[in-house]
C-alpha positions as CSV (number, residue, x, y, z in Angstrom):
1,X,9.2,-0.6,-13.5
2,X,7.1,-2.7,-11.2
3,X,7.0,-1.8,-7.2
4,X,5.7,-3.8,-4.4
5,X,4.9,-1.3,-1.4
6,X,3.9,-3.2,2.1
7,X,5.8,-4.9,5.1
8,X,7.5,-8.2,4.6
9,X,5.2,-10.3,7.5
10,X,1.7,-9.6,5.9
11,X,-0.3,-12.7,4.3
12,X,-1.4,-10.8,1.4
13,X,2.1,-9.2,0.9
14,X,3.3,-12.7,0.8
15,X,1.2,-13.8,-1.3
16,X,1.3,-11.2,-3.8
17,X,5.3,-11.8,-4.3
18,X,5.2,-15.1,-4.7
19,X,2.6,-14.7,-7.6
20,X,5.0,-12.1,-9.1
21,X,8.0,-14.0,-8.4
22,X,6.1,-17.6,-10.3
23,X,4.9,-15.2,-13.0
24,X,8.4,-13.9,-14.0
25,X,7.7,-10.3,-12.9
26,X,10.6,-8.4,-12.4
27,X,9.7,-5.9,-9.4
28,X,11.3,-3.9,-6.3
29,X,9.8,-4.5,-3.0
30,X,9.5,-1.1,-1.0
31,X,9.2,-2.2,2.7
32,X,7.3,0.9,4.3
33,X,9.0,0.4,8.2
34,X,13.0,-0.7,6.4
35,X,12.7,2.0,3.5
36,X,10.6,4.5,4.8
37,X,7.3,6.9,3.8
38,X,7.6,10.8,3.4
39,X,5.4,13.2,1.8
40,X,6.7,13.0,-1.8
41,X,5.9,9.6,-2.1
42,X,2.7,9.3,-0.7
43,X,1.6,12.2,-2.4
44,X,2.6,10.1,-5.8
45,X,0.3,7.0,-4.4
46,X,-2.5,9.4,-3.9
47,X,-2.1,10.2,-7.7
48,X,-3.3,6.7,-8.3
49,X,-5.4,6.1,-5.3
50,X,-7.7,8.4,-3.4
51,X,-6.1,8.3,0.6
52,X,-9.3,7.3,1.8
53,X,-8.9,3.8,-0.2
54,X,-5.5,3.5,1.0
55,X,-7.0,4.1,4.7
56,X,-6.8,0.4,6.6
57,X,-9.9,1.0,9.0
58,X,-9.4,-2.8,9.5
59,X,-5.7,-2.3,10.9
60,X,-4.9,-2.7,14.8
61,X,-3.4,0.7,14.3
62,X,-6.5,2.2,13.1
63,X,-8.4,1.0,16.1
64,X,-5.2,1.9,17.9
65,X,-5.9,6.1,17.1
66,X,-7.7,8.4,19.7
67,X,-11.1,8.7,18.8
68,X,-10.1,12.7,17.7
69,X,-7.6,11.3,15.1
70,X,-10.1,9.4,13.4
71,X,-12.6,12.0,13.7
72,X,-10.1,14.5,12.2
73,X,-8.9,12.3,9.6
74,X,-8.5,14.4,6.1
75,X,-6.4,15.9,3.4
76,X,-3.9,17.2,5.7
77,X,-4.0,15.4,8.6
78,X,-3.4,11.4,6.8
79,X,-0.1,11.9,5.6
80,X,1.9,12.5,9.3
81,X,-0.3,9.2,10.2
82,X,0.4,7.4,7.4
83,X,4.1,8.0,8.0
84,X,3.7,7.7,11.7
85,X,1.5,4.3,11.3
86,X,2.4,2.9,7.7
87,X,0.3,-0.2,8.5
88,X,-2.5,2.6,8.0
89,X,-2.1,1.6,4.3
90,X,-3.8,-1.4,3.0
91,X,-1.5,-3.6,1.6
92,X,-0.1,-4.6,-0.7
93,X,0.0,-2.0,-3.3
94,X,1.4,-2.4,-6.7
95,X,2.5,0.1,-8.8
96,X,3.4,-0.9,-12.5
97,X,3.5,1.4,-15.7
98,X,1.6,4.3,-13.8
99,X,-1.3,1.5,-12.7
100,X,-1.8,0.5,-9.4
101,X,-3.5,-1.9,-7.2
102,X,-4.7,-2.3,-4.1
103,X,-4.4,-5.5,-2.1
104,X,-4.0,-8.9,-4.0
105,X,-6.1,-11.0,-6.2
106,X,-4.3,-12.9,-8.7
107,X,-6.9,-12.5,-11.3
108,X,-6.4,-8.4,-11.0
109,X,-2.7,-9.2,-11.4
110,X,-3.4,-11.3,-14.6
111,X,-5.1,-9.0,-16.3
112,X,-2.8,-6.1,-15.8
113,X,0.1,-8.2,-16.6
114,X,-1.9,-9.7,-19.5
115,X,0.2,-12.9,-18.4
């Protein structure tokens, strides 16, 4: 099972489908605003990747928080802004057979797709 997580008007998001979609990848794209974030799920992506790679500091939302909230940014604190703000989390991120990947590059998605 192959899932797509992200928001359906970001470049890289874009791009990322269509390479799945011309590479005959079957996948499920999880829309963070449509379908939602909680706890249980982010706690799975932070199985794969460490929540400080998943942190966008290059968002508008990012540079968006109070000075405090970044300063107080850790463990306990990222998941209600992740879920507040899920264009906190970099994008796109792929999740296939327990792997995952963070943004896009199509030579990453080659090699894990050996295609």
């Amino acid at each position: 099972m192959t899932t797509l997580y992200g928001i359906p008007n970001c470049d890289t998001v874009k791009k990322a489908q269509k390479w799945l979609i011309q590479n005959n990848i079957s996948f499920t794209f999880h829309d963070y605003r449509k379908d939602g974030l909680n706890e249980a799920l982010l706690t799975q992506f932070f199985e794969s990747t460490p929540w400080e790679e998943l942190l966008n500091k290059r968002s508008t939302s990012y540079r968006a928080l109070t000075a405090t909230q970044k300063e107080n940014i850790n463990n306990e604190t990222v998941i209600p802004l992740f879920i507040e703000f899920p264009t906190l989390i970099k994008r796109p991120l792929l999740i296939s057979e327990n792997k995952a990947l963070l943004g896009f590059k199509a030579e990453h998605y080659q090699t894990l797709f050996a295609v």
